[in-house]
BAMINU-150649 format. One record per residue (C-alpha): x, y, z; chain. Coordinates in Angstrom, 3 decimals. Example, Ala and Ser with C-alpha at 12.3 -4.5 7.8 and 13.67 -1.06 7.14 Angstrom:
+----------+----------+----------+--------+
|        X |        Y |        Z | cadena |
+----------+----------+----------+--------+
|   12.300 |   -4.500 |    7.800 |      A |
|   13.670 |   -1.060 |    7.140 |      A |
+----------+----------+----------+--------+
//
This chain:
+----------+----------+----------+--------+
|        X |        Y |        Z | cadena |
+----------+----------+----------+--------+
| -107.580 |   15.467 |  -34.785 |      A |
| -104.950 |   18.529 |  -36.398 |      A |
| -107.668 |   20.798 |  -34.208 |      A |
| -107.743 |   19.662 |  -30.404 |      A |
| -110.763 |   20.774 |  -28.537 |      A |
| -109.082 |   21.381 |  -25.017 |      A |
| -106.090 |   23.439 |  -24.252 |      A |
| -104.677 |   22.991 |  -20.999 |      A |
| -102.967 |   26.477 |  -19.927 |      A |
| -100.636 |   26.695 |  -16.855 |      A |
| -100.762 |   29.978 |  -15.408 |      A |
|  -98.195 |   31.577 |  -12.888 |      A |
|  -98.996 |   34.330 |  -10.150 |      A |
|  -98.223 |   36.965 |  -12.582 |      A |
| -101.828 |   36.105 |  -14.377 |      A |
| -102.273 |   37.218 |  -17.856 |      A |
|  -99.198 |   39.127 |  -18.066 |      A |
|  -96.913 |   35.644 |  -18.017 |      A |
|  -98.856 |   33.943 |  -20.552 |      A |
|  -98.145 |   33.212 |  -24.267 |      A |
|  -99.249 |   34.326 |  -27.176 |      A |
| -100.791 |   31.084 |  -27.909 |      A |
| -102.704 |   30.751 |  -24.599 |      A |
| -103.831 |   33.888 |  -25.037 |      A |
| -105.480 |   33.002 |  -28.225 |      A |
| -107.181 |   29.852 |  -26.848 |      A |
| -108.301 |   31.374 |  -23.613 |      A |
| -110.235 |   34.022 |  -25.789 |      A |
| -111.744 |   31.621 |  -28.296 |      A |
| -113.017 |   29.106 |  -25.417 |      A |
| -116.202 |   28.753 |  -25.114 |      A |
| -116.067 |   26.948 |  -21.450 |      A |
| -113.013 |   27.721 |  -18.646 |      A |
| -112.534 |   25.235 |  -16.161 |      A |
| -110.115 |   25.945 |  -13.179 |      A |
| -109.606 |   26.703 |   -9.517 |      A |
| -111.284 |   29.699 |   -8.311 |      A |
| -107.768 |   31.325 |   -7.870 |      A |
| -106.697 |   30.619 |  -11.444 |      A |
| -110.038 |   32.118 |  -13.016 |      A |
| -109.284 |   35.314 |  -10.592 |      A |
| -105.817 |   35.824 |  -11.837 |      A |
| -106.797 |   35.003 |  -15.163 |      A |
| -109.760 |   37.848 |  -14.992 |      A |
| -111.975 |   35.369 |  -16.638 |      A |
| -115.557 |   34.093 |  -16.032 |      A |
| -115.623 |   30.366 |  -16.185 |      A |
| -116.705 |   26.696 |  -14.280 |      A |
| -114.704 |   26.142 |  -10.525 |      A |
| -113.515 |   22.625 |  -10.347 |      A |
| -115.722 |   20.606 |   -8.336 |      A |
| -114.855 |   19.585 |   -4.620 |      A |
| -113.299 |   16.645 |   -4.888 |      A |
| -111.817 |   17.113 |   -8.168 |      A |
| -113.204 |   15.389 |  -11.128 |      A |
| -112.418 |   15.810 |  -14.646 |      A |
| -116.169 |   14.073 |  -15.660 |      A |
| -117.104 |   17.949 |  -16.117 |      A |
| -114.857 |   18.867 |  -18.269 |      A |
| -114.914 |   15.367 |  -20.534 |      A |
| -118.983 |   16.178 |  -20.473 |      A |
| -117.953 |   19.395 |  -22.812 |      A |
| -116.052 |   17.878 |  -25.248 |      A |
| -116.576 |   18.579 |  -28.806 |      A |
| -116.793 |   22.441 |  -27.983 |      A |
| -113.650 |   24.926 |  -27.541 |      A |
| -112.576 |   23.743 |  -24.230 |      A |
| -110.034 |   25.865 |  -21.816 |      A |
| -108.560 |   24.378 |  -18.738 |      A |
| -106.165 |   26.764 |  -16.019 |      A |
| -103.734 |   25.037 |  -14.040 |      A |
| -101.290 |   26.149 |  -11.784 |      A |
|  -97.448 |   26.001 |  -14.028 |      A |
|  -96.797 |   22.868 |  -15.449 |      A |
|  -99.839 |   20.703 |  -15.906 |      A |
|  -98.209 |   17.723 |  -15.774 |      A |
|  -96.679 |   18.000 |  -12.294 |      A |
|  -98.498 |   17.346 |  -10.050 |      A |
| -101.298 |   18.769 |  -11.894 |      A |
| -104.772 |   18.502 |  -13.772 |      A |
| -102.770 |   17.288 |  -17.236 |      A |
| -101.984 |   14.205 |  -15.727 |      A |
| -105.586 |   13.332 |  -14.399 |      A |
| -107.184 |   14.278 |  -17.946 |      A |
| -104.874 |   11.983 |  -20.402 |      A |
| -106.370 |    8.866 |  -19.201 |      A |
| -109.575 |   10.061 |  -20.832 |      A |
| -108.652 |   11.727 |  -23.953 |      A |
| -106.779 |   10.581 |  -27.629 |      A |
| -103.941 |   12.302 |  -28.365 |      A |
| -104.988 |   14.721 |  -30.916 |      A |
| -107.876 |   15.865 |  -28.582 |      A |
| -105.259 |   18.385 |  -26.644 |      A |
| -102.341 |   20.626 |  -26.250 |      A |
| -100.853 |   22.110 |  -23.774 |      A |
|  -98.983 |   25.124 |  -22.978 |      A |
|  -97.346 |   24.848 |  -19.502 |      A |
|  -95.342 |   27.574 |  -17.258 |      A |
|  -92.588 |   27.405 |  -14.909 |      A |
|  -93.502 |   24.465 |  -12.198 |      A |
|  -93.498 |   26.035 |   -8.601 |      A |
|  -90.596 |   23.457 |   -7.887 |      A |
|  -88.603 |   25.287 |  -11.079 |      A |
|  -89.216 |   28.697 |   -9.505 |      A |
|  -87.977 |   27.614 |   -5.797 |      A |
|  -85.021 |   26.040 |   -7.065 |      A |
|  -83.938 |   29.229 |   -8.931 |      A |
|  -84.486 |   30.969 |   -5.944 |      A |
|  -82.734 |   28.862 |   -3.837 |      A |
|  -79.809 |   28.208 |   -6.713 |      A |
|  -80.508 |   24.562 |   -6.066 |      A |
|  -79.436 |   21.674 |   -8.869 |      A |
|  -83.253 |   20.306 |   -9.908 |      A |
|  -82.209 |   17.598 |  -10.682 |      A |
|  -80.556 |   16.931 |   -7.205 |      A |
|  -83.933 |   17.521 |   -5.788 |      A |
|  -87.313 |   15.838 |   -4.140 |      A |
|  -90.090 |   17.274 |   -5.312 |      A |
|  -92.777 |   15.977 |   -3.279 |      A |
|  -96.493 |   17.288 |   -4.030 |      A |
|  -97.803 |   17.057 |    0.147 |      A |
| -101.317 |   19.371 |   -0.393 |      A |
| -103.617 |   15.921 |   -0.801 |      A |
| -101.063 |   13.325 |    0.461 |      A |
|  -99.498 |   12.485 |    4.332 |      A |
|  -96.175 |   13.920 |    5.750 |      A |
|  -95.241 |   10.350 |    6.689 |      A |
|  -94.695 |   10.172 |    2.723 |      A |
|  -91.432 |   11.522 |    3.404 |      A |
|  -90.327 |    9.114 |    5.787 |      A |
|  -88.792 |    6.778 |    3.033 |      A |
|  -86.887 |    9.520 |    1.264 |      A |
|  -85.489 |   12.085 |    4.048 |      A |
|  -81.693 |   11.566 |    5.405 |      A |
|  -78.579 |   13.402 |    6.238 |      A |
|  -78.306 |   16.612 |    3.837 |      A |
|  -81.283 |   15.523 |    1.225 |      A |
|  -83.060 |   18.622 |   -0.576 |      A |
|  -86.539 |   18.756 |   -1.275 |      A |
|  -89.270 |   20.663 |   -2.265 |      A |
|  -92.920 |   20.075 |   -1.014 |      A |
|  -95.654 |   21.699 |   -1.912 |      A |
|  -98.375 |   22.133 |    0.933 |      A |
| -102.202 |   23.135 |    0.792 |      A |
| -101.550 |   25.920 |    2.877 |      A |
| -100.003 |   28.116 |    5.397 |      A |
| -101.399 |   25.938 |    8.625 |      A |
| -100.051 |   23.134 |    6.906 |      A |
|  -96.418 |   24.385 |    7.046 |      A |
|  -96.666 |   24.276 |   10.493 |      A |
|  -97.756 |   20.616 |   10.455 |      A |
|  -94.507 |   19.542 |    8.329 |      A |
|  -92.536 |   21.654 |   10.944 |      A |
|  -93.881 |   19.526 |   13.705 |      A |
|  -93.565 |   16.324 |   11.812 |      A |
|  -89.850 |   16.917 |   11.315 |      A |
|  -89.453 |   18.157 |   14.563 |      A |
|  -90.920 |   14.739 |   15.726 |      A |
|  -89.242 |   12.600 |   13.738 |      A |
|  -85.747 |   13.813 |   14.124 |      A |
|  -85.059 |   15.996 |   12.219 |      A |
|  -85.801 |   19.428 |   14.258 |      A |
|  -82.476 |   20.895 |   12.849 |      A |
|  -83.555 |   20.574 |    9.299 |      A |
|  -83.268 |   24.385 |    7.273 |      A |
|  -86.901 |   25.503 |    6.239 |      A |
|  -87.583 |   27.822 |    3.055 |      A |
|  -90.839 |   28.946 |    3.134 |      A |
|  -92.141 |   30.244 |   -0.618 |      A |
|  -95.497 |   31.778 |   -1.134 |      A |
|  -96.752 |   32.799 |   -4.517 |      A |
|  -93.511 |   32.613 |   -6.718 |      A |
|  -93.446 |   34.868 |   -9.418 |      A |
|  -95.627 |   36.944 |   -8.735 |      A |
|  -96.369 |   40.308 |   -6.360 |      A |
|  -97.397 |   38.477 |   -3.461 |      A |
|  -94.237 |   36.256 |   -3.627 |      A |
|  -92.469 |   36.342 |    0.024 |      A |
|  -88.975 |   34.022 |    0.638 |      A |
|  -89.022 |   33.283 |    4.494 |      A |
|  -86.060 |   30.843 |    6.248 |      A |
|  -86.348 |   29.126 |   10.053 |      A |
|  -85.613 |   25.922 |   10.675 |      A |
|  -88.377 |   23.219 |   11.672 |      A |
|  -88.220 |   23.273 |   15.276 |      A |
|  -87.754 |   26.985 |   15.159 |      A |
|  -90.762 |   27.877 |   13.180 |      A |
|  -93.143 |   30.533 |   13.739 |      A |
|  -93.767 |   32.233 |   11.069 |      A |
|  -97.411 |   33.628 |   11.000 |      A |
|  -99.665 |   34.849 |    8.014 |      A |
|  -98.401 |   32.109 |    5.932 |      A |
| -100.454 |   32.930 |    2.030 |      A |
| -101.090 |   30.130 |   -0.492 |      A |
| -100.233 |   28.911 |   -2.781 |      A |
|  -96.924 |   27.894 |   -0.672 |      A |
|  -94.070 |   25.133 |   -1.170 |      A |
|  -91.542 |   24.565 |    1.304 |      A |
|  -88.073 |   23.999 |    0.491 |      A |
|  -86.221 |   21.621 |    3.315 |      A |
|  -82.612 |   20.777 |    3.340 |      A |
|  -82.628 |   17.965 |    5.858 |      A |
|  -80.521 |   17.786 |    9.511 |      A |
|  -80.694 |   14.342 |   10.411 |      A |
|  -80.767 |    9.895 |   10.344 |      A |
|  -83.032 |    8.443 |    8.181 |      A |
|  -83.940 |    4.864 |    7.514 |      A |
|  -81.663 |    2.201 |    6.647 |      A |
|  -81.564 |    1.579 |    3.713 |      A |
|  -80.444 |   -2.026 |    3.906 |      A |
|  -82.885 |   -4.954 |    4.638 |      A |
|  -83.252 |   -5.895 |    8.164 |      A |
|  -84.535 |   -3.114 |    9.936 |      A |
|  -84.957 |   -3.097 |   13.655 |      A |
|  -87.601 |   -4.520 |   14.871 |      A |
|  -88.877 |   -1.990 |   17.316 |      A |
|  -89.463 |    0.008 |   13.904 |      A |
|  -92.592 |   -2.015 |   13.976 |      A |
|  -95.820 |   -1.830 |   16.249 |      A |
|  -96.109 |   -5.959 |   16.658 |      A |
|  -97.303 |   -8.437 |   19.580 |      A |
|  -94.306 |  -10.913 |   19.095 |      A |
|  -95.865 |  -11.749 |   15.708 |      A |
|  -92.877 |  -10.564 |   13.929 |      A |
|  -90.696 |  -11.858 |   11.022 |      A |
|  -86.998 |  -11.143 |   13.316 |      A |
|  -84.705 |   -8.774 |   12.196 |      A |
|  -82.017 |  -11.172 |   10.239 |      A |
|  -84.617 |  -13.779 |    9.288 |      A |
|  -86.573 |  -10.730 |    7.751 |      A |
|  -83.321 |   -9.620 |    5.628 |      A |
|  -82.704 |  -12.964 |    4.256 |      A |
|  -86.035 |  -13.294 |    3.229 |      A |
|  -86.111 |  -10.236 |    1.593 |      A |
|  -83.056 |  -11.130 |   -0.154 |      A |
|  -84.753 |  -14.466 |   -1.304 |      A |
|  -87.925 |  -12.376 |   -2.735 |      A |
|  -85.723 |  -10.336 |   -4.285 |      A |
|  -87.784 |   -7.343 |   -4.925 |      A |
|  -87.422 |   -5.279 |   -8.293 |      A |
|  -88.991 |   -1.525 |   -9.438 |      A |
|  -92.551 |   -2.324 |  -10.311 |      A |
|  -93.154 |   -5.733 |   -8.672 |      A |
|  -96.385 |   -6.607 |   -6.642 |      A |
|  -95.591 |   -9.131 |   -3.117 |      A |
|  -98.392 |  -11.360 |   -1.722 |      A |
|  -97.823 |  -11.363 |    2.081 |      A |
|  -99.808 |  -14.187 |    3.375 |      A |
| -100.017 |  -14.294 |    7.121 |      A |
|  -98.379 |  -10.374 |    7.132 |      A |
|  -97.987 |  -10.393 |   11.425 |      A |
|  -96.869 |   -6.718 |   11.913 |      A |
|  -96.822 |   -5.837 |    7.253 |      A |
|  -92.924 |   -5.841 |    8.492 |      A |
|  -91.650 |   -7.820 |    5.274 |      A |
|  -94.292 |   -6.166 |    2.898 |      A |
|  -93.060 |   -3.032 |    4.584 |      A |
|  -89.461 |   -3.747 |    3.700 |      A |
|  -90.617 |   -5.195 |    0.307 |      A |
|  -91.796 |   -1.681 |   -0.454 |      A |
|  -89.021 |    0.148 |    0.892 |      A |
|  -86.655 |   -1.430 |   -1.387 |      A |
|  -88.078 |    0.017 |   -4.282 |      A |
|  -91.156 |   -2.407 |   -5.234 |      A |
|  -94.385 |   -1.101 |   -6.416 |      A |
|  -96.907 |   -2.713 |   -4.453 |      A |
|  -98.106 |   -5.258 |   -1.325 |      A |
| -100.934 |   -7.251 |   -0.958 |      A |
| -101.221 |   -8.482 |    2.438 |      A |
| -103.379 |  -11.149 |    3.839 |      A |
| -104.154 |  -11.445 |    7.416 |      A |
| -106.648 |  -13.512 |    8.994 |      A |
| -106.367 |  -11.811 |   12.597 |      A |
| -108.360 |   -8.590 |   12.583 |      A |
| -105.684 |   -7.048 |   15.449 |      A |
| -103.273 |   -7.797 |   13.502 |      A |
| -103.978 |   -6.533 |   10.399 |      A |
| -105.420 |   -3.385 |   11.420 |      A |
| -101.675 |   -2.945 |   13.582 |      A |
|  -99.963 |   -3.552 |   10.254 |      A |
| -101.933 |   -1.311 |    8.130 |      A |
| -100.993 |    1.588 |   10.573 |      A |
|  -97.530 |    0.136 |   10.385 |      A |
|  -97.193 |    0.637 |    6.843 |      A |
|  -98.599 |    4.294 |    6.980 |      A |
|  -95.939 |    5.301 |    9.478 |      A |
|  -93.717 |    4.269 |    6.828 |      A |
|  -95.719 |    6.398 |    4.187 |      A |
|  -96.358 |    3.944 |    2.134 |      A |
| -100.197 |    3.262 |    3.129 |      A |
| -101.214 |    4.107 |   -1.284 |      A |
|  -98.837 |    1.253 |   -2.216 |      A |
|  -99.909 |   -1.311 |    0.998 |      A |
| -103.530 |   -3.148 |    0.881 |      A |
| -104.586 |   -5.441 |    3.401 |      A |
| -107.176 |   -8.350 |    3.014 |      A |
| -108.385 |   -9.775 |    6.876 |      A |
| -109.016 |  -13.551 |    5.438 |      A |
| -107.266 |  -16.956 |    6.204 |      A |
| -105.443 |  -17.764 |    2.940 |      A |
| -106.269 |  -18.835 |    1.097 |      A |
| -109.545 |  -17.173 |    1.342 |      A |
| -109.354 |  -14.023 |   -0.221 |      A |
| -106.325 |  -15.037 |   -3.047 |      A |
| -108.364 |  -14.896 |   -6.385 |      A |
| -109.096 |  -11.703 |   -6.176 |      A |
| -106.052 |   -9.999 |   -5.865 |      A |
| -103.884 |   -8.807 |   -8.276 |      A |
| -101.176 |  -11.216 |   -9.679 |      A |
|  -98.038 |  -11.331 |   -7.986 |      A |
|  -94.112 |  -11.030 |   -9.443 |      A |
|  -93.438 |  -12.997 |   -5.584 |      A |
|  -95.354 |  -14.373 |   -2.835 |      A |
|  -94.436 |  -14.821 |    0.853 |      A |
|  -95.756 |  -17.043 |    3.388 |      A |
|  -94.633 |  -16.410 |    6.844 |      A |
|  -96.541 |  -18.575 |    9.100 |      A |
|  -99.233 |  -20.803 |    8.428 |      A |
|  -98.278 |  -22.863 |    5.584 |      A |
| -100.739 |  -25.810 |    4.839 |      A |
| -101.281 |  -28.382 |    1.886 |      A |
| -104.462 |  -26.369 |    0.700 |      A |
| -102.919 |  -23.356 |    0.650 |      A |
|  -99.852 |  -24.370 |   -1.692 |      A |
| -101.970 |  -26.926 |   -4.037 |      A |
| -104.421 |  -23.160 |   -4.101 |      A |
| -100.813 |  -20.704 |   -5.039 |      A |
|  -99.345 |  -23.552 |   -7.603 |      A |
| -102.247 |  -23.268 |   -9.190 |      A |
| -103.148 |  -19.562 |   -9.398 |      A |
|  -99.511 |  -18.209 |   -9.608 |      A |
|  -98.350 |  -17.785 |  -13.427 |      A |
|  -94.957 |  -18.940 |  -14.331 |      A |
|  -91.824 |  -16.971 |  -13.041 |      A |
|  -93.117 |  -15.946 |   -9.504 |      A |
|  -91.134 |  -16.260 |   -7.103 |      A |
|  -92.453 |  -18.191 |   -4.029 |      A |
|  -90.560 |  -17.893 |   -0.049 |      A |
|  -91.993 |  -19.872 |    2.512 |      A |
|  -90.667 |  -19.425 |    6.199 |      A |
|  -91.697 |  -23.165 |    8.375 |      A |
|  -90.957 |  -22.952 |   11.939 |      A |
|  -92.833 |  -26.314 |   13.115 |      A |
|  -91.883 |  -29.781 |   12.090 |      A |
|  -95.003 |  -30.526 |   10.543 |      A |
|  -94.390 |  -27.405 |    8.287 |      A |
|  -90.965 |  -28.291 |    7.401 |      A |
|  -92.373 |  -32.013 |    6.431 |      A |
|  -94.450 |  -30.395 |    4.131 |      A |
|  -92.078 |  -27.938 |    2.482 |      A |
|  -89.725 |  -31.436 |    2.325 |      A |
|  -92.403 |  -32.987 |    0.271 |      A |
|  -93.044 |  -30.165 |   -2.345 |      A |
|  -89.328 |  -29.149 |   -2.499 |      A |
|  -88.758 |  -32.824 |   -3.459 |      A |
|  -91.571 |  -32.224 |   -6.689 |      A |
|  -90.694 |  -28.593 |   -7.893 |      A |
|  -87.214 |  -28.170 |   -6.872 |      A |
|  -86.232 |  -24.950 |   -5.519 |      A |
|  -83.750 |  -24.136 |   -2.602 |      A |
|  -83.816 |  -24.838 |    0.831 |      A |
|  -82.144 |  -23.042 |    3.844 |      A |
|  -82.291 |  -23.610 |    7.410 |      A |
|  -81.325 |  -20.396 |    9.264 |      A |
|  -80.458 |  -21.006 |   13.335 |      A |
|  -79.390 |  -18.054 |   15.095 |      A |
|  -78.388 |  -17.690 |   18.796 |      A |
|  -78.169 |  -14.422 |   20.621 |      A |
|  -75.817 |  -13.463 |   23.286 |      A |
|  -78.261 |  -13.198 |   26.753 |      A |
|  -77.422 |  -13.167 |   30.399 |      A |
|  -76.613 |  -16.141 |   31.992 |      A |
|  -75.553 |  -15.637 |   35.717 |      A |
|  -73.354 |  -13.562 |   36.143 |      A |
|  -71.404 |  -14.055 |   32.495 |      A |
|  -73.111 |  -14.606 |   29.323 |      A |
|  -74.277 |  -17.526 |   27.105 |      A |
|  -75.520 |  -18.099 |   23.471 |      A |
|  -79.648 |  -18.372 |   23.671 |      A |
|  -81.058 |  -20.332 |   20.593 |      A |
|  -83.722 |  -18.974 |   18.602 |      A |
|  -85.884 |  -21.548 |   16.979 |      A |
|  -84.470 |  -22.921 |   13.964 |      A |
|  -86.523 |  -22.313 |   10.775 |      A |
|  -86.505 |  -23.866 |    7.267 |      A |
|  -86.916 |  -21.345 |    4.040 |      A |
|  -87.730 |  -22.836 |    1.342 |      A |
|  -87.957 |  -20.470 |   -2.046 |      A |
|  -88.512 |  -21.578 |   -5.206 |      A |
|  -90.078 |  -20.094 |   -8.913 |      A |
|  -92.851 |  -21.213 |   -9.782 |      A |
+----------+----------+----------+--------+
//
C-alpha cells in the first residue's frame, strides 16, 4: 500500500507546538483519533480513549478509513507501535515518533544512552530490576505515577540499595516539566505529577553474576539443588540468549532461576508437589523474572506434551524409566539433556541409558568442613551421579 491508513504520531508535553509538519497533516485529515485521554488533551483534539486494559482490536476494527493514533514520544518504546505491528502489513502504516522520555532524561542528566537501563516499570514489578541493578549502574524507569515513585524508593531502600541517587522527572519538555534529586531512602518528595520517569544511579551489591548462588537466596524446605551441585549443572545445560529449559522436579525453581539469570529466554517448570511449586513460583518473582518462569504442578511426565519445545531439559530428582523412554521420544535432536541421580537405583538407570546414547557422566562428592568436638572434620554430602548428554 504507497497510502497507509494509520499514522502513529508520538507527541511530547509541548502538544501541538512540537509536532511536524507531517503529523500535522495526518492528524487533520483523520477521520478517527485514538489515544490516552492525556494525549487527545494536549493534542486539543476530539477523538476515541484507549480502552482499559489496552487493546488495539479498536483501532484494527477501523481500518480501511484515515486512521490517527497519539502516543507518548517514540512509539516503539515502550509504546502502542510495538503492540499494533503484529496486526498490520507493512505498507498499512507510518510513523512519526518524538523524543522518547528516556532521550529527554538523559539530556538532562548528560548521561551516555547508550550506557543506560531503560526500564518501562508503569505495568510491570520493581523486582524486575533485581537482575540488572549493581554497584554504580544507571537507569531510567518510567513509573505510572507519582505514588509509585515512592514504591521504587522503598523497594531500593529494602533491597539494599537505600544510598542509591534518585532523579525524579515529571513531564519533560514541556511547562509542567520539574527535575527533583533525593536519594531512595531519603525520599519525600510530595505532589509528584505524571507522566514521571525516575532516573537512579545505583549505591550498592547486586547479584552474582556467576552460577552458584547461595542458597538462602531461595525460599526452599531442604528440596534444593546445593549451591556447587547447582553451578555445575548449570554449566552442563549450558544456557544461551533465547533458549527455553524444562525443569522437571523444579524443588525451590532454583536452577530454572539461575537458568534465566544467565541470560536464557525462558523456563518451564514441572512440579508435582503443589507446596512446592507455588514456593518456587514466588521464588522466581523475587528474582523478577515471574513473565519468563511458568510452572506446571504434574508428575512428569504428566504435563510434557504440552509445553513448548525445549533447547535443554533438567531432571533433578525423580528420574524413572517412563519418564526418559517419554523425553527421548518427544525431545527433537540437539537438546541437551542433565540428569542429577542421588539413589542407587537412579544411578543404575542412568548406567543403562548412558551405555545406549552415550553422553558424559560425572560423579560430584563434596564434603564440608563441620564441627566435630572441639576441632573440625570433613562431613560428606551424598555423592551424586550427573549424567548429560544431547539428544
Amino acid at each position: 500500500m504507497s497510502d497507509p491508513w494509520l499514522t502513529i504520531i508520538g507527541l511530547g508535553e509541548d502538544g501541538p507546538a512540537g509536532l511536524s509538519a507531517a503529523s500535522r497533516e495526518a492528524l487533520l485529515a483523520a477521520e478517527v483519533v485514538f489515544g490516552g485521554p492525556r494525549h487527545l488533551a494536549l493534542a486539543g483534539v476530539q477523538g476515541r480513549p484507549w480502552t482499559v486494559p489496552f487493546d488495539v482490536t479498536p483501532v484494527l476494527a477501523e481500518r480501511g478509513r484515515r486512521v490517527a493514533v497519539l502516543v507518548s514520544g517514540d512509539p516503539f518504546w515502550f509504546g502502542a507501535g510495538g503492540s499494533l505491528m503484529p496486526h498490520l502489513a507493512p505498507g498499512e502504516w507510518v510513523s512519526h515518533p518524538q523524543p522518547s522520555t528516556f532521550s529527554l532524561a538523559a539530556n538532562r542528566l548528560g548521561w551516555r544512552l547508550e550506557e543506560v537501563l531503560c526500564l518501562g516499570l508503569h505495568a510491570a514489578p520493581l523486582a524486575r530490576l533485581a537482575p540488572v541493578l549493581g554497584r554504580g549502574v544507571r537507569a531510567i524507569c518510567l513509573l505510572r505515577d507519582g505514588a509509585a515513585v515512592g514504591e521504587l524508593a522503598a523497594y531500593l531502600t529494602e533491597t539494599g540499595f537505600g544510598a542509591s541517587a534518585l532523579v525524579v522527572l515529571e513531564a519533560l519538555g514541556g511547562p509542567r516539566e520539574r527535575v527533583r534529586r533525593t536519594t531512595a531512602q531519603a525520599m519525600d518528595l510530595a505532589d509528584i505529577a505524571a507522566p514521571v520517569a525516575v532516573a537512579i544511579e545505583a549505591v550498592g551489591a547486586g547479584l552474582p553474576r556467576a552460577s552458584g548462588l547461595p542458597d538462602a537466596f531461595f525460599q526452599h524446605d531442604g528440596q534444593i539443588t546445593k549451591r556447587p551441585v547447582r553451578a555445575l549443572t548449570l554449566s552442563a545445560l549450558a544456557p544461551r540468549a533465547g533458549e527455553v529449559l524444562w525443569d522437571i522436579g523444579a524443588g525451590s525453581g532454583s536452577i530454572g532461576i539461575e537458568w534465566l539469570l544467565a541470560g536464557a529466554a525462558q523456563c518451564h517448570a514441572v512440579e508435582a508437589d503443589a507446596t512446592r511449586a507455588a514456593r518456587a513460583v514466588v521464588n522466581a518473582d523475587r528474582f523478577g523474572l515471574g513473565h519468563r518462569y511458568s510452572l506446571t504442578c504434574h508428575a512428569a511426565p504428566e504435563g510434557l506434551d504440552s509445553l513448548p519445545r525445549p533447547d535443554a531439559v533438567f531432571v533433578g530428582g525423580g528420574a524413572t524409566e517412563a519418564l526418559l523412554a517419554r523425553l527421548w521420544a518427544l525431545l527433537p535432536g540437539g537438546t541437551r539433556l542433565v540428569i542429577n541421580a542421588v539413589t542407587l537405583e537412579t544411578e543404575a538407570l542412568l548406567l543403562g541409558w548412558s551405555a545406549r546414547h552415550g553422553g558424559e557422566l560425572l560423579r560430584i562428592e563434596l564434603a564440608e568442613a563441620a564441627p566435630l568436638g572441639t576441632k573440625r572434620g570433613w562431613r560428606a554430602a551424598m555423592p551424586i551421579m550427573q549424567w548429560s548428554v544431547v539428544r
